[in-house]
KETORLO-910324 format. One record per residue (C-alpha): residue number from 0; residue in one letter; x, y, z. Coordinates in nm, 3 decimals, padded with zeros to 5 digits. Last residue first. Layout:
% KETORLO-910324
+-----+------+---------+---------+---------+
| seq | type |       u |       v |       w |
+-----+------+---------+---------+---------+
| NUM |    a |       X |       Y |       Z |
...
+-----+------+---------+---------+---------+
% end
This chain:
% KETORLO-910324
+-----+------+---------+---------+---------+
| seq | type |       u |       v |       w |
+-----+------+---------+---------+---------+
| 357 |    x |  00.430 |  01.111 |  01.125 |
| 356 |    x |  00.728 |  01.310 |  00.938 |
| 355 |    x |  00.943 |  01.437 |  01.224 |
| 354 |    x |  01.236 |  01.613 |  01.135 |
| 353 |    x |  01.585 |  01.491 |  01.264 |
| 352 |    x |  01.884 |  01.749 |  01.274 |
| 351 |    x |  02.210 |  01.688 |  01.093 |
| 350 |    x |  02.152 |  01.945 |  00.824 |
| 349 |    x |  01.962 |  02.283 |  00.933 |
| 348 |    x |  01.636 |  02.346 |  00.776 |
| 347 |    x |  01.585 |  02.708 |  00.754 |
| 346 |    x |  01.185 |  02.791 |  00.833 |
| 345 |    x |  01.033 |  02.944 |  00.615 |
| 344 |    x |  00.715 |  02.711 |  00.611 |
| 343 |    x |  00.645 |  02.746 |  00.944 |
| 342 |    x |  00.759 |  02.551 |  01.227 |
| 341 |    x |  00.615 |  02.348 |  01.532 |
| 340 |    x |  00.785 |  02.037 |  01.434 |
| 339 |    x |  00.411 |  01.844 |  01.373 |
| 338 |    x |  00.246 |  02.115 |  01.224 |
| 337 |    x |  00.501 |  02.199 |  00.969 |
| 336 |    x |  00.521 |  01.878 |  00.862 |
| 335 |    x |  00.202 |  01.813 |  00.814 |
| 334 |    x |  00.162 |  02.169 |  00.651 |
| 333 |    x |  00.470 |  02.059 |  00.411 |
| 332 |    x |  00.206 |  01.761 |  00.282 |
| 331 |    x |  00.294 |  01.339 |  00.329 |
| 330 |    x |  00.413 |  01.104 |  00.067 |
| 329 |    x |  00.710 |  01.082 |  00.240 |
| 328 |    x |  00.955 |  01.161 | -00.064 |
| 327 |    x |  00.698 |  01.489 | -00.160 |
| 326 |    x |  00.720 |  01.590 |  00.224 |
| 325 |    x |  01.083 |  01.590 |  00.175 |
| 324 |    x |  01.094 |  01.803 | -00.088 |
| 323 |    x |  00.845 |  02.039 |  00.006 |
| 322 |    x |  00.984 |  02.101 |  00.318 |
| 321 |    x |  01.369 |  02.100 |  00.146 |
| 320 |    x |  01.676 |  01.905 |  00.150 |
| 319 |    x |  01.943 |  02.103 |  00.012 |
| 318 |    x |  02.190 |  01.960 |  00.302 |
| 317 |    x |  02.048 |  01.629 |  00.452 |
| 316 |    x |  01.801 |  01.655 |  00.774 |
| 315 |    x |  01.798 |  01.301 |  00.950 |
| 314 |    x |  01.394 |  01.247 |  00.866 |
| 313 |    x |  01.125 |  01.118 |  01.116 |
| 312 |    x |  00.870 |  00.859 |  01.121 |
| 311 |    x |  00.671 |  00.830 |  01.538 |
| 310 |    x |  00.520 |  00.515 |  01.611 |
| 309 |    x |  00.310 |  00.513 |  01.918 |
| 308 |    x |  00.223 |  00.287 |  02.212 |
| 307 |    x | -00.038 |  00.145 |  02.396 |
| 306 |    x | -00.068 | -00.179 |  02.229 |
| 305 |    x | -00.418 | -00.305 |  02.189 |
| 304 |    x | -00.415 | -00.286 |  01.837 |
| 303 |    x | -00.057 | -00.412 |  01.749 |
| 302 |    x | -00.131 | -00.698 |  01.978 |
| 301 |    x | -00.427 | -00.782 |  01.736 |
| 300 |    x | -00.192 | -00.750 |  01.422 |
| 299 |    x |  00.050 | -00.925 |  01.577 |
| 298 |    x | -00.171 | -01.233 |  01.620 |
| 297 |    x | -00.355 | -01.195 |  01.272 |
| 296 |    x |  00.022 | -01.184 |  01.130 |
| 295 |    x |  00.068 | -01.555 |  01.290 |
| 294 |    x | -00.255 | -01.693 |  01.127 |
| 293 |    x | -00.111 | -01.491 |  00.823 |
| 292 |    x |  00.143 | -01.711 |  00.809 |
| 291 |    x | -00.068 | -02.024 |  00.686 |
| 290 |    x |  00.007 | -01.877 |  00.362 |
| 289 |    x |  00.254 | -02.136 |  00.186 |
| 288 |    x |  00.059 | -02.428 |  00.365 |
| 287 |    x | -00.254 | -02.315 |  00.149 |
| 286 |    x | -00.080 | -02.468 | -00.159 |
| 285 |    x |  00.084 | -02.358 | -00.501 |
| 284 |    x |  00.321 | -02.556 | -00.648 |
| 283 |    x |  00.628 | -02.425 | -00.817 |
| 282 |    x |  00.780 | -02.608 | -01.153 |
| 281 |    x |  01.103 | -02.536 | -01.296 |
| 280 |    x |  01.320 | -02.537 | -01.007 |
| 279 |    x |  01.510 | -02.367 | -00.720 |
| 278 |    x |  01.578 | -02.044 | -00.924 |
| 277 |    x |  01.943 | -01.971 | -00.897 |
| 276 |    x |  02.184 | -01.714 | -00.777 |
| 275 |    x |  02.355 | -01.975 | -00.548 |
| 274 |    x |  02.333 | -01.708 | -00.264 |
| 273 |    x |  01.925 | -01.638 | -00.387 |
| 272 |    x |  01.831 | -02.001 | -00.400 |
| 271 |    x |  01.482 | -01.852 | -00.528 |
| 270 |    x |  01.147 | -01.993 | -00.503 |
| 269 |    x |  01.100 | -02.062 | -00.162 |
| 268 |    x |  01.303 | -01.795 | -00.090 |
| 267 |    x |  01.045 | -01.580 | -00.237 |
| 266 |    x |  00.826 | -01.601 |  00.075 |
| 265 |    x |  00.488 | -01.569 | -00.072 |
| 264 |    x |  00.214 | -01.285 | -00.097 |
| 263 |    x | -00.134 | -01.377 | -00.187 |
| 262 |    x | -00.226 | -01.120 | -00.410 |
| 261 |    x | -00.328 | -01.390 | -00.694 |
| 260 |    x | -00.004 | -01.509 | -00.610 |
| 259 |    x |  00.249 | -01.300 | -00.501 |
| 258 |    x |  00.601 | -01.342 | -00.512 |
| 257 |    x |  00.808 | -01.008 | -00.388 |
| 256 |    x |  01.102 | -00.818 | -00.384 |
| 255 |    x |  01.243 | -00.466 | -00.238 |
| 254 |    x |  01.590 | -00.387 | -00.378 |
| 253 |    x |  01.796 | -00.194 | -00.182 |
| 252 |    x |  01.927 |  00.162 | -00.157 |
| 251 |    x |  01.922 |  00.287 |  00.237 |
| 250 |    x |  01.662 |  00.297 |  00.535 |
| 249 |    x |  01.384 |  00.277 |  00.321 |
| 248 |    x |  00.983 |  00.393 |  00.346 |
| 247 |    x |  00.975 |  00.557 |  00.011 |
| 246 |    x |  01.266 |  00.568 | -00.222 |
| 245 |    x |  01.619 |  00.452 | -00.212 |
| 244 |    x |  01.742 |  00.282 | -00.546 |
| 243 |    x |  01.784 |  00.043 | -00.823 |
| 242 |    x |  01.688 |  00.178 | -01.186 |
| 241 |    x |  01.423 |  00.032 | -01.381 |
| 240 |    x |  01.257 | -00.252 | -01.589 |
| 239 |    x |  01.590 | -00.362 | -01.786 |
| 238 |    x |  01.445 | -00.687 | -01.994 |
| 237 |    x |  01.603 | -01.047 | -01.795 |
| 236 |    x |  01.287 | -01.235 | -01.852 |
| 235 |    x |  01.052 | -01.030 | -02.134 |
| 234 |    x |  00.820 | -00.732 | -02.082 |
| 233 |    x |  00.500 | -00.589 | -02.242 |
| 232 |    x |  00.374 | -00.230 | -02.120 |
| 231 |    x |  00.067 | -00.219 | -01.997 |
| 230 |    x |  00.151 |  00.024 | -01.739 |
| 229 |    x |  00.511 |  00.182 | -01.827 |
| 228 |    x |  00.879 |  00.053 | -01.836 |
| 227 |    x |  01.155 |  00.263 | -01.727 |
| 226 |    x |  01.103 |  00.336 | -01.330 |
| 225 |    x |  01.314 |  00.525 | -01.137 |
| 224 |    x |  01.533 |  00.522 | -00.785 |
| 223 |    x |  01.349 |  00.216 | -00.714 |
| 222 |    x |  01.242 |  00.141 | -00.403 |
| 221 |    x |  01.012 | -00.167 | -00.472 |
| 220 |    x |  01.004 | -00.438 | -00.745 |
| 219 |    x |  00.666 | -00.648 | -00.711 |
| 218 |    x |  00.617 | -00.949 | -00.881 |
| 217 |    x |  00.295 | -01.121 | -01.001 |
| 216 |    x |  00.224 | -01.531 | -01.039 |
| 215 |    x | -00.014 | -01.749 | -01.290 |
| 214 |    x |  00.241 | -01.846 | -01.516 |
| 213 |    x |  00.239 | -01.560 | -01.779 |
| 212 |    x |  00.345 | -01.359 | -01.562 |
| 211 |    x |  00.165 | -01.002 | -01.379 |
| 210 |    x |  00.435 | -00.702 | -01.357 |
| 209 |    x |  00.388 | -00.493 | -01.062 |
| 208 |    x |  00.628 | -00.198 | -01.042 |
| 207 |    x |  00.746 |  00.012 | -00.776 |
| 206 |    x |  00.882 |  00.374 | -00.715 |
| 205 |    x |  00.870 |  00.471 | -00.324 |
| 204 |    x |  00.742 |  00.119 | -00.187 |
| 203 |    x |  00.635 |  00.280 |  00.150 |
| 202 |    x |  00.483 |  00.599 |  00.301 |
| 201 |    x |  00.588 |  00.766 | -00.101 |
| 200 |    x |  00.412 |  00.515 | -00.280 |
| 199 |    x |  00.486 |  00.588 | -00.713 |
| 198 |    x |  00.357 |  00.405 | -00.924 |
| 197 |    x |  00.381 |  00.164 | -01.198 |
| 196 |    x |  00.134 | -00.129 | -01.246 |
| 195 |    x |  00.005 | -00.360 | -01.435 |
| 194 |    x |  00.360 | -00.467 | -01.626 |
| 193 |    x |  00.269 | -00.747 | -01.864 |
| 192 |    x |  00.463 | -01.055 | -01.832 |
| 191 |    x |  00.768 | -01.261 | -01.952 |
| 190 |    x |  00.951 | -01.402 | -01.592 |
| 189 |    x |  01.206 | -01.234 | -01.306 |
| 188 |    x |  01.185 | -00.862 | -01.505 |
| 187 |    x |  01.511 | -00.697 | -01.416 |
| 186 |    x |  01.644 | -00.455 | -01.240 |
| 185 |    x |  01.971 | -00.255 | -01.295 |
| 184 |    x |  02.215 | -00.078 | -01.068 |
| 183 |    x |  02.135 |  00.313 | -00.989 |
| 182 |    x |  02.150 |  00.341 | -00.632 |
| 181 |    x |  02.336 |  00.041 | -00.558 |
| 180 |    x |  02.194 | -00.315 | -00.452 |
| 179 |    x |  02.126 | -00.539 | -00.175 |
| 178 |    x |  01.808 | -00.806 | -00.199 |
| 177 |    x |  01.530 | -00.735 |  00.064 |
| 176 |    x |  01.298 | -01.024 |  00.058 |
| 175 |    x |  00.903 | -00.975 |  00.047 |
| 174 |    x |  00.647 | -00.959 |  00.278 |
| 173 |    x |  00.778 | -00.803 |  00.577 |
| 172 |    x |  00.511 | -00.827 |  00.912 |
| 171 |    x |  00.455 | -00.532 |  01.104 |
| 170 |    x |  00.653 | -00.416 |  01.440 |
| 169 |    x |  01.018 | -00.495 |  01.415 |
| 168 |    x |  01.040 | -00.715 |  01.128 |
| 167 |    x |  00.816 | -01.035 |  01.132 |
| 166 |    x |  00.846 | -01.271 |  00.757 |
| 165 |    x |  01.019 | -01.232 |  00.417 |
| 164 |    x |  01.387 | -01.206 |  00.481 |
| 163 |    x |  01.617 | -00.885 |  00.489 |
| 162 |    x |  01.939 | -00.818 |  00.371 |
| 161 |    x |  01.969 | -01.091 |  00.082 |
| 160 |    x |  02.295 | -01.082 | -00.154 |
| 159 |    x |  02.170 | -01.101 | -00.492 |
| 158 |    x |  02.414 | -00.986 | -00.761 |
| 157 |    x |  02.323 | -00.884 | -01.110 |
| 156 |    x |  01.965 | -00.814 | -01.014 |
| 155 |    x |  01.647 | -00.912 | -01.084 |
| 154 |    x |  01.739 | -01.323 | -01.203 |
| 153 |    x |  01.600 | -01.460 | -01.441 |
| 152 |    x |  01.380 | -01.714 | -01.599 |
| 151 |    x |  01.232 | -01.813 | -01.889 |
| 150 |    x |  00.978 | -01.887 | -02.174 |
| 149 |    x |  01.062 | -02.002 | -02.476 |
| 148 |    x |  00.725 | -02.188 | -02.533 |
| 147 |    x |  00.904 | -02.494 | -02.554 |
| 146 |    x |  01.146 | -02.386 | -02.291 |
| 145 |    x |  00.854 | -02.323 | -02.036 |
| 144 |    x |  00.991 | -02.215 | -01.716 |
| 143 |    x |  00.826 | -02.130 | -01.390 |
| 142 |    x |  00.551 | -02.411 | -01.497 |
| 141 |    x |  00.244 | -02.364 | -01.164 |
| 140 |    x |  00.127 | -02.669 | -00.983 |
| 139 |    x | -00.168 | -02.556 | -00.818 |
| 138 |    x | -00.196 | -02.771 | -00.488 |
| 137 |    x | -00.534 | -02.885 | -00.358 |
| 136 |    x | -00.792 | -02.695 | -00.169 |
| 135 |    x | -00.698 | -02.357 | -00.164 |
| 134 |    x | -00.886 | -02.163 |  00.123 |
| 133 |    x | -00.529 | -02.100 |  00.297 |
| 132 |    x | -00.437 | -01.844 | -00.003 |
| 131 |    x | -00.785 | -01.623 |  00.117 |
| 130 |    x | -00.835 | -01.440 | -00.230 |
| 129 |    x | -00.885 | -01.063 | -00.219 |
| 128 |    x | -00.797 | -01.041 | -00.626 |
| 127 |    x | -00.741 | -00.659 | -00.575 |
| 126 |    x | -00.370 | -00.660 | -00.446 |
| 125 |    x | -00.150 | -00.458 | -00.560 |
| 124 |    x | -00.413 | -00.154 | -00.584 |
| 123 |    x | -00.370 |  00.103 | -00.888 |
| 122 |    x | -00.352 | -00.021 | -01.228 |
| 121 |    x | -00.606 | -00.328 | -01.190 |
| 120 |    x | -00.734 | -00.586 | -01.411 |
| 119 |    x | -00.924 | -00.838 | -01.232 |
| 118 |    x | -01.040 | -01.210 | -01.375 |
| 117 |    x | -00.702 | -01.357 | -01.335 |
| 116 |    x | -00.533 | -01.662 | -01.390 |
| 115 |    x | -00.548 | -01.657 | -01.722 |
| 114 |    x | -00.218 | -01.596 | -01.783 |
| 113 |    x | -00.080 | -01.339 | -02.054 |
| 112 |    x | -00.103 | -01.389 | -02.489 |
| 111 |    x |  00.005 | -01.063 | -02.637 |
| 110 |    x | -00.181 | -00.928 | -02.941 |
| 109 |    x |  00.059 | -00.661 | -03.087 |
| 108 |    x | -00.094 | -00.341 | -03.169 |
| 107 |    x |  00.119 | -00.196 | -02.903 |
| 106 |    x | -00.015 | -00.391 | -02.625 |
| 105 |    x | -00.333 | -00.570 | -02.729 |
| 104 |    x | -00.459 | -00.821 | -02.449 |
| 103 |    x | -00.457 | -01.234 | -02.469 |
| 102 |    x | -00.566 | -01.471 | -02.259 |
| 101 |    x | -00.913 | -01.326 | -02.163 |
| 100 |    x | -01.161 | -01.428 | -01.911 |
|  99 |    x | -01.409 | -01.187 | -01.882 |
|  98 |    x | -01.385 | -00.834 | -01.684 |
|  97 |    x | -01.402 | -00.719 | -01.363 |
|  96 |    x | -01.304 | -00.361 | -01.349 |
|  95 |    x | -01.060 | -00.116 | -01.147 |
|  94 |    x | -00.946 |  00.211 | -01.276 |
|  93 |    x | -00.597 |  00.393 | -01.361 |
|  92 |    x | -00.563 |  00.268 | -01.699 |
|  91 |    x | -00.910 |  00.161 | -01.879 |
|  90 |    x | -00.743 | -00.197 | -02.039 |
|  89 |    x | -01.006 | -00.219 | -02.328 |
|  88 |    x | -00.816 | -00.578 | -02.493 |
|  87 |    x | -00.872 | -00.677 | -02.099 |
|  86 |    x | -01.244 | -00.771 | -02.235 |
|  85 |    x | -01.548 | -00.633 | -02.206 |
|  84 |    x | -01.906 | -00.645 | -02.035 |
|  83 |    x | -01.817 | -00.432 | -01.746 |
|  82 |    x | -01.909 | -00.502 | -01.345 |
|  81 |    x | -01.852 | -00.207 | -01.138 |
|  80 |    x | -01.674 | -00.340 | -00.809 |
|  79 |    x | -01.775 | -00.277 | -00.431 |
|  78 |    x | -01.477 | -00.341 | -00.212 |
|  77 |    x | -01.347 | -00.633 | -00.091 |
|  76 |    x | -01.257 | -00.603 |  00.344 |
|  75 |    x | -00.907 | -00.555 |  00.369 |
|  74 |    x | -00.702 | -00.863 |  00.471 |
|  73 |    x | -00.504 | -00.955 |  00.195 |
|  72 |    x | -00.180 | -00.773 |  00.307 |
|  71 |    x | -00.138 | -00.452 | -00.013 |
|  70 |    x | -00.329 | -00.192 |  00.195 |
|  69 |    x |  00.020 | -00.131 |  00.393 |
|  68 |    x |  00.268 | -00.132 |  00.120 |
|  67 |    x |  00.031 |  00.103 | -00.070 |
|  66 |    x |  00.060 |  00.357 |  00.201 |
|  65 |    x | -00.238 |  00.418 |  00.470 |
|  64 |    x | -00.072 |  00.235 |  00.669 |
|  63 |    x | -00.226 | -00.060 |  00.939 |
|  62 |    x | -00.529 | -00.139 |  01.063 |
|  61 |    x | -00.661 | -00.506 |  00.996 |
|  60 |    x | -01.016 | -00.556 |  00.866 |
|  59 |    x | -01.138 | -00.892 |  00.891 |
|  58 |    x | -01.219 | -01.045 |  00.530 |
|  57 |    x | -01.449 | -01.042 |  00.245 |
|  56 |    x | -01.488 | -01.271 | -00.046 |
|  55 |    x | -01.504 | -01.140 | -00.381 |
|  54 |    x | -01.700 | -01.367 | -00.621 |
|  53 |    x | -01.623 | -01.281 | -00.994 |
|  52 |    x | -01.863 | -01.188 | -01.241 |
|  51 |    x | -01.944 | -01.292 | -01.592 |
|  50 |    x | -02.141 | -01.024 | -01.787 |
|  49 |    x | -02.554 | -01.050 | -01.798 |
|  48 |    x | -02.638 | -01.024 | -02.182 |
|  47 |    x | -02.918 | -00.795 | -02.336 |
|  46 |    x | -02.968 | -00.825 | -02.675 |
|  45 |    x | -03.111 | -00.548 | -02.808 |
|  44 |    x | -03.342 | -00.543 | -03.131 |
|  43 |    x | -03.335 | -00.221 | -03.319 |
|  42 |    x | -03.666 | -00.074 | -03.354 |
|  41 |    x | -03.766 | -00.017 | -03.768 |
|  40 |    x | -03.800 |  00.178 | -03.980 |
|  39 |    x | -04.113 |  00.185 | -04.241 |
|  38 |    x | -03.907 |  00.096 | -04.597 |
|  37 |    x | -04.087 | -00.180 | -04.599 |
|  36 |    x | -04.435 | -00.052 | -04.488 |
|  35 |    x | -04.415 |  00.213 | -04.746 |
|  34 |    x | -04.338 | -00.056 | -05.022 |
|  33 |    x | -04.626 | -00.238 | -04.916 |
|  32 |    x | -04.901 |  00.016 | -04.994 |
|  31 |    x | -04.773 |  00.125 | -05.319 |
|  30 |    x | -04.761 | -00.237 | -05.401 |
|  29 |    x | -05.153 | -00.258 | -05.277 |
|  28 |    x | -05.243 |  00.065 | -05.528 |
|  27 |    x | -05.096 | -00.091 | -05.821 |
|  26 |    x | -05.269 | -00.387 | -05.750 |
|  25 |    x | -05.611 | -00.258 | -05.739 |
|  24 |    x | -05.583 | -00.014 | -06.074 |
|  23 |    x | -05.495 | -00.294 | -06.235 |
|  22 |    x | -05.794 | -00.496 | -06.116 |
|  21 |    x | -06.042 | -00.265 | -06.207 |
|  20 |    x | -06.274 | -00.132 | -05.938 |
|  19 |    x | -06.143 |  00.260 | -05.927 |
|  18 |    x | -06.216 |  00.270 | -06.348 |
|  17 |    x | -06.550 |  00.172 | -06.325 |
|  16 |    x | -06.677 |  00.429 | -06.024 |
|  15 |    x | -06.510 |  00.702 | -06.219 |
|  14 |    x | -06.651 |  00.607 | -06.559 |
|  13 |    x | -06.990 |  00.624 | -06.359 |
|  12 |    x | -06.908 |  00.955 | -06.243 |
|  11 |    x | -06.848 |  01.121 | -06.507 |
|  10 |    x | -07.160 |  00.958 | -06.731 |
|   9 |    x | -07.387 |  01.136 | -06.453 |
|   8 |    x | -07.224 |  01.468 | -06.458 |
|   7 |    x | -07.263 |  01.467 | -06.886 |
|   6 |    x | -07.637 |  01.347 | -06.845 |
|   5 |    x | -07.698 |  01.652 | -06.594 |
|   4 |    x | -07.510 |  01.876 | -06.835 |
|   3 |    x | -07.756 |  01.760 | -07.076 |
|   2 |    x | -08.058 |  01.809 | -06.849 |
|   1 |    x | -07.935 |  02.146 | -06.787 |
|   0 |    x | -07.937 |  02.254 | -07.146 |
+-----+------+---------+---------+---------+
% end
């Protein structure tokens, strides 16, 4: 009995030993083998690439306002800029970024072709190119108008009668030209663009606008009463951007204009035969020679620091003015104010008496 069972145990286990070396058997168990190796996951493969970047140069440091109009001059040191791998398709509103070249960006789901001039896209600071305008080597010619791409030119206002010129006013420099309007008269875009910025600078431009052109240039609209176009927004020569008025740093409604290029501002009667209500020509050209003022705003700008003297801002008191309301127009807060005039916040304002602001 047990030697049978032996026999039986021993016959088992040969058929076992058989059957695990045929070849069948063998294959089978190798596909099972690869198929869990190719459906094994596997670790994604990164490319890493290095963005392009843009050199920022830096300059001497010149004191002046702490408005927008004052940190606008090209003479603030660069500042320290995140570099992003994207394109201005991702315009981030309200931050700075260096991007890659790009001559086209999507504004309302419509792919809008702007210059390539620029590497920066910027809501918030006029001028974040910090580019030296007497480092250019050889002129830039720049096409103003471009019938065959039916591109134009206009004029901002209806009327142009000039007020103030570009160059020294009083104690800072001026960099644009004053132009005379109404509160409430129309502005218009000078050239097709993209509007970069709108904001609102209550120690100087009040309500401006930036709008960057397809030729390479930007223009900045101060003072107005309101603004109708928003950041990003597209615009064409001669489109209603805003309302003329008073804001800011003004001593009545005008129209504060400038030319910049690549934050470089320019005297825009360069450009413009303003009393003839007329652009000069077709074609601009870019050259150091057009900045070599700032050699003469370094001068005032170092007299301006060793000067002894003050500048005090105050406000002719208007009936309903208010603290808050005025401090909101000056960009400055009701305890300023009520530090300065030794009052408190209660305090009637009486109309026909001056209030200091700074």
């Amino acid at each position: 009995m047990l030697l049978n069972k032996l026999k039986i145990n021993y016959l088992l286990l040969l058929i076992f030993l058989l059957v695990g070396n045929l070849p069948g058997y063998a294959q089978r168990k190798g596909n099972n083998s690869k198929s869990k190796e190719f459906f094994k996951p596997k670790s994604p493969q990164i490319k890493y690439v290095r963005p392009d970047t843009t050199v920022l140069l830096k300059y001497e440091d010149y004191p002046d306002d702490k408005s927008d109009a004052g940190r606008s001059v090209p003479f603030n040191p660069a500042k320290k800029l995140s570099i992003v791998s994207e394109d201005t398709s991702s315009l981030d509103l309200g931050q700075q970024s260096i991007v890659e070249m790009s001559e086209e960006v999507l504004v309302d789901s419509t792919w809008i072709k702007v210059a390539g001039y620029y590497a920066i896209w910027d809501t918030r600071n006029i001028n974040p190119y910090h580019m030296d305008g007497r480092q250019i080597k050889e002129e830039i010619p720049l096409k103003l108008v471009d019938a065959a791409n039916k591109r134009y030119s206009k004029m901002p206002l209806n009327e142009t009668p000039v007020t103030s010129d570009f160059g020294f006013r009083g104690y800072r420099w001026h960099y644009g030209t004053d132009l005379d309007l109404n509160t409430g008269d129309s502005v218009r875009a000078v050239f097709d663009g993209v509007v970069r910025i709108s904001k609102w600078d209550g120690g100087g431009y009040g309500n401006y606008l930036v709008v960057r052109h397809y030729n390479g240039l930007e223009t900045l609209y101060g003072h107005l009463k309101q603004a109708i176009v928003k950041t990003g927004q597209y615009v064409k020569a001669g489109e209603l951007i805003g309302w003329g008025g008073n804001t800011g740093r003004s001593t009545g409604s005008h129209l504060h204009f400038e030319v910049r290029y690549q934050g470089n501002p320019l005297d825009p009667e360069r450009m413009y035969d303003f009393p003839d209500y007329a652009l000069m020509a077709e074609e601009f050209k870019i050259s150091a020679a057009l900045f070599n003022y700032y050699n003469q705003v370094k001068k005032t700008s170092s007299r301006s620091r060793t000067s002894s003297a003050r500048r005090v801002v105050t406000h002719k008191i208007r009936s309903g003015d208010t603290l808050s309301g005025i401090a909101k127009r000056y960009g400055v807060s009701v305890s300023q104010l009520t530090r300065l005039n030794g009052i408190s916040g209660r305090t009637t304002l009486r109309p026909g008496r001056s209030i200091r602001i700074k």
